[in-house]
C-alpha positions, -999 to +999 in steps of 0.1 A: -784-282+182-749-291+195-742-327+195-720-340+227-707-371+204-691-348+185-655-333+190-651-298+197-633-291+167-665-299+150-694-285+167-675-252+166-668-258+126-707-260+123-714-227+143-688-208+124-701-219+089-740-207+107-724-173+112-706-172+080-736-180+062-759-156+082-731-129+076-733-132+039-771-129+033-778-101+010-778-061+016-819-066+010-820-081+042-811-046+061-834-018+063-828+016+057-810+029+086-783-001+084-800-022+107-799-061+107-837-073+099-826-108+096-847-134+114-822-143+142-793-124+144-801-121+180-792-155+187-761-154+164-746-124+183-756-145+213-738-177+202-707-152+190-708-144+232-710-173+241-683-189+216-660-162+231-661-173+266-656-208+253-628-197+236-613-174+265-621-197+290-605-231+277-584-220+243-560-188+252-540-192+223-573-185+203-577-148+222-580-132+189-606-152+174-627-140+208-624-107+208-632-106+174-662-123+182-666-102+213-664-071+188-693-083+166-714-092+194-713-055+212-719-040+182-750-063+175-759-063+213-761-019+209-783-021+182-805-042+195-809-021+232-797-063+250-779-042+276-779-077+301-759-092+272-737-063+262-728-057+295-718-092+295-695-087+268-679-055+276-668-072+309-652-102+291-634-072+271-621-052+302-642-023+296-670-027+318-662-029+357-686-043+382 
């Protein structure tokens, strides 16, 4: 849960060291064909979406750091069949057109 008393800086510290974490969890928790089965990685490619609009929105200079998010969220958002979500993505990355 994000606290509003603290800074920025910090909340998004604590949601980076989340994904870090939930990035490093051993192969035994893909199945056979690659897949993530980890409880949740739904919500992290969400919160990687959502941490890139943040990001693109109020902190240009981090541009980078966003689409990299943005890169791991498509891939995660394909693999799961979130096509409202991916499609949300692949607009913030140009390659989508309304």
């Amino acid at each position: 849960m994000l606290r509003s008393a603290l800074p920025a800086s910090s909340v998004y510290k604590e949601m980076m060291e989340l994904a870090v974490f939930q990035l490093a969890l051993p192969d035994s928790f893909t199945s056979a064909s690659g897949a993530y089965t980890v409880p949740g990685i739904s919500e992290l490619a969400l919160t990687r979406l959502q941490l890139a609009e943040l990001q693109l929105e109020h902190y240009p200079a981090q541009k980078a750091e966003a689409i990299a998010h943005l890169d791991f969220a498509i891939v995660e958002f394909r693999e799961m069949k979130m096509q409202p979500s991916l499609e949300r993505a692949l607009k913030h990355k140009g390659l989508l057109t309304a």
